[in-house]
N, C-alpha and C positions, 0 to 999 in steps of 0.2 A: 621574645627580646632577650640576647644574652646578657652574660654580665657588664662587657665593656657598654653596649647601648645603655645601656641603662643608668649606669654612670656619667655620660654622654647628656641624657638627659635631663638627670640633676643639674648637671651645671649648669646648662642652657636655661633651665629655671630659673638656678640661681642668680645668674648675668641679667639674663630679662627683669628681674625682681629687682636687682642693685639698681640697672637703668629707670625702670619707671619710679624708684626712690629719689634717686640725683635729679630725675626731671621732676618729680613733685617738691623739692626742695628746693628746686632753681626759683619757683611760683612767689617762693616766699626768703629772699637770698638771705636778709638778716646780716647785709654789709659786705660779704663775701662777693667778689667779683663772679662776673655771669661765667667765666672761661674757666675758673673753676669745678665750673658745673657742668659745662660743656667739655671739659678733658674726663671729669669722672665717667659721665655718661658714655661717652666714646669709646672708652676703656671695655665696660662689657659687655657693648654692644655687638664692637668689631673680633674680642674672646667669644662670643657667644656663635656669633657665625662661623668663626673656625672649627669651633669642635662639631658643629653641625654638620660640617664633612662629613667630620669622621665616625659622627651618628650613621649618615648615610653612608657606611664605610668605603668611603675615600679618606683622600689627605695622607695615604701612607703608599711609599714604595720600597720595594724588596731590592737591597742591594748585596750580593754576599750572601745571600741567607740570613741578611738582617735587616730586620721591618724599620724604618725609618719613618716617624711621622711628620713628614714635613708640615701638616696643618698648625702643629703647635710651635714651628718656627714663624708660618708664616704669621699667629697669632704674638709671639714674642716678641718680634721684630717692630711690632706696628706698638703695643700695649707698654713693653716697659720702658721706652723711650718716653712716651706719654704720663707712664709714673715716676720717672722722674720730672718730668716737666712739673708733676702736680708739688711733689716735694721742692724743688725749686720756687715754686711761688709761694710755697708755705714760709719759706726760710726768708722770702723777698719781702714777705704780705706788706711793712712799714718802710721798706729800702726802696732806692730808686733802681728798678728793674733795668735800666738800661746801662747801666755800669757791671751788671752780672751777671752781663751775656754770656761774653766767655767762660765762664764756671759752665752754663746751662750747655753752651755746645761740648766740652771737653767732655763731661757723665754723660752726652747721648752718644757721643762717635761713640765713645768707647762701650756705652752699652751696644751699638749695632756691631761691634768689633765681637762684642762677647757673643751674642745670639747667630752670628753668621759663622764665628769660629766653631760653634756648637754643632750648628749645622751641616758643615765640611766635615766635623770630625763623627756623627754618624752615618755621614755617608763613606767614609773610609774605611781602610781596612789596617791593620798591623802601625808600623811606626806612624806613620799622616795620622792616624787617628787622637794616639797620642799628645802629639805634636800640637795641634790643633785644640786638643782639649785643654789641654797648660797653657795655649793663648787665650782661651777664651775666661779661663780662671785667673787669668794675668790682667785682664780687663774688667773683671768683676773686683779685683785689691785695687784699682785705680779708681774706679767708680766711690767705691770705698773712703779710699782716701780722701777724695773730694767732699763727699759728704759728711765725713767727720773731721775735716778739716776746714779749707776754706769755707766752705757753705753754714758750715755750725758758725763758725765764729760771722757770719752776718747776720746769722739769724740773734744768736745772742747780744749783737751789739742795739739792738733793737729793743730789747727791756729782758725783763722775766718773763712776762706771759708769750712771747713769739719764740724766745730760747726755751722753754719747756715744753710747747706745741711741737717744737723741730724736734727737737730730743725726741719725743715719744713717739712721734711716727717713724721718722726715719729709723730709730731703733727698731718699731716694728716693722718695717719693710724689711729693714738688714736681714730680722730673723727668719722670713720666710724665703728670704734669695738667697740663702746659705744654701735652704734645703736643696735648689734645684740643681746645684754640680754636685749633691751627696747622692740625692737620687739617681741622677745620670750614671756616676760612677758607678753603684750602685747595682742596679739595673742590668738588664740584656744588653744596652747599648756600653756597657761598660765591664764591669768585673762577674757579674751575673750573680751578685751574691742573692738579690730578691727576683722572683720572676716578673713573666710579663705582666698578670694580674694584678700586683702590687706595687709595679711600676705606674700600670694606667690610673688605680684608685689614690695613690699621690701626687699623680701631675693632672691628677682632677682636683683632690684635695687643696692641694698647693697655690695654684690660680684662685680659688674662690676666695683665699685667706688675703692673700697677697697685693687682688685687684679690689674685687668688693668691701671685703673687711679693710682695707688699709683707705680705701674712700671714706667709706663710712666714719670710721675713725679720726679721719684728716679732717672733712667736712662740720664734723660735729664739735669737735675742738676747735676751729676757726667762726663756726657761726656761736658758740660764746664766748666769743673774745669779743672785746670794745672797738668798734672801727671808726673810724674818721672820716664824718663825710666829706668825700669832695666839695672847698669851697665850689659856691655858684658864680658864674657871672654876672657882676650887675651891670645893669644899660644905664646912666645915666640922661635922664629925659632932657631934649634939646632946649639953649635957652631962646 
C-alpha cells in the first residue's frame, strides 16, 4: 500500500466513524431536528465513497500532463452545499425557515459556482485556468458574505445562545475553506510551490476537519442548547 492509499484509507475511516457517530446520535436527538442528522450523516458518507475511488486509484484523469482529481469534485460538489445547508439551519434553529430560503439558495448556487469553477480550472491550461480560478474564489467572498452578513444577523436576532452557536461554527467552517484555494494554489494544480504528496495529505486533512469535525461541533453545540417543543395538537372530545 503506498503513501496516497493509505491516507485514502484514513479518511474513509474517518467518514465511516463521523457517520455511525451522527447516526448514533440521531437515536437520542435531544431537540435537535432529525434532518440535522440526516445532512451530517450524508456528508461523510457520500465523502467517504468518493475517495474510495481513489483508494481504488480511479477518480483522477491526466490532462496536460496534469493529474486532475475529479473524485474530490465530485465529492465537493455534493458535501459543501450540504454544509452549508447544515450552517443554514444552525443560524435558522428558532427562525421561521421559510422566509430564509433565499439566503439558503444564494450560499449553495454560489458554492456549486465555486466547486465547478474549480474544477474547469484544473482541467485547463494557461489563461482559462486562471480565469476560472478568480471565479471560483470570487464565489467563495460571496459565500462569505452571506454568512457573515445576512445569515449572522438572523442567527443573532434569535438570542445569545443561537448567535454564539452561529458564530463558532461558521467561523470554524470559514477557517478550514480558506485552506482549500491556499492549497490549490499551492499545489501542482496551481503554482507548485508544495508537491503532490502534500497536496494529497491536505486535501485528506482538510475534509475530515471541515466535514466531520465541523459536524461534530455543530451537532454538539445545538444538542446543549434549550429547544422548544413543538406545541401538540389537542383533539377536543365530541360533545
Amino acid at each position: 500500500m503506498d503513501f496516497d492509499t493509505a491516507l485514502y484509507v484514513v479518511y474513509i475511516a474517518c467518514m465511516a466513524g463521523g457517520a455511525l457517530l451522527f447516526a448514533s446520535w440521531a437515536r437520542n436527538p435531544k431537540g435537535v431536528p432529525v434532518w440535522e442528522y440526516i445532512v451530517a450523516t450524508a456528508i461523510p458518507v457520500w465523502s467517504g465513497l468518493a475517495y474510495l475511488a481513489m483508494a481504488f486509484d480511479y477518480g483522477t484523469v491526466e490532462i496536460a500532463g496534469q493529474t486532475t482529481y475529479w473524485a474530490r469534485y465530485a465529492d465537493w460538489v455534493v458535501t459543501t452545499p450540504l454544509l452549508l445547508v447544515a450552517l443554514w439551519m444552525t443560524a435558522t434553529t428558532r427562525a421561521d425557515k421559510s422566509k430564509h430560503v433565499p439566503t439558503l439558495v444564494t450560499i449553495v448556487v454560489a458554492d456549486i459556482v465555486m466547486i465547478l469553477s474549480g474544477l474547469i480550472a484544473d482541467l485547463s491550461v494557461g489563461t482559462p485556468r486562471l480565469v476560472y480560478y478568480g471565479i471560483g474564489v470570487a464565489a467563495l467572498v460571496v459565500i462569505f458574505v452571506v454568512v457573515w452578513g445576512p445569515l449572522r444577523r438572523v442567527a443573532q436576532a434569535q438570542g445569545d445562545e443561537v448567535g454564539k452557536t452561529y458564530t463558532t461554527v461558521a467561523g470554524y467552517l470559514a477557517l478550514f475553506w480558506i485552506g482549500y484555494p491556499l492549497t490549490w494554489a499551492l499545489g501542482p494544480s496551481g503554482l507548485g510551490v508544495v508537491g503532490q504528496g502534500v497536496d494529497t495529505a491536505l486535501f485528506v486533512l482538510l475534509p475530515i476537519f471541515s466535514k466531520v469535525g465541523f459536524s461534530i461541533l455543530d451537532l454538539s453545540l445545538l444538542r446543549k442548547m434549550d429547544h422548544v417543543e413543538e406545541p401538540q395538537l389537542q383533539v377536543q372530545p365530541a360533545l
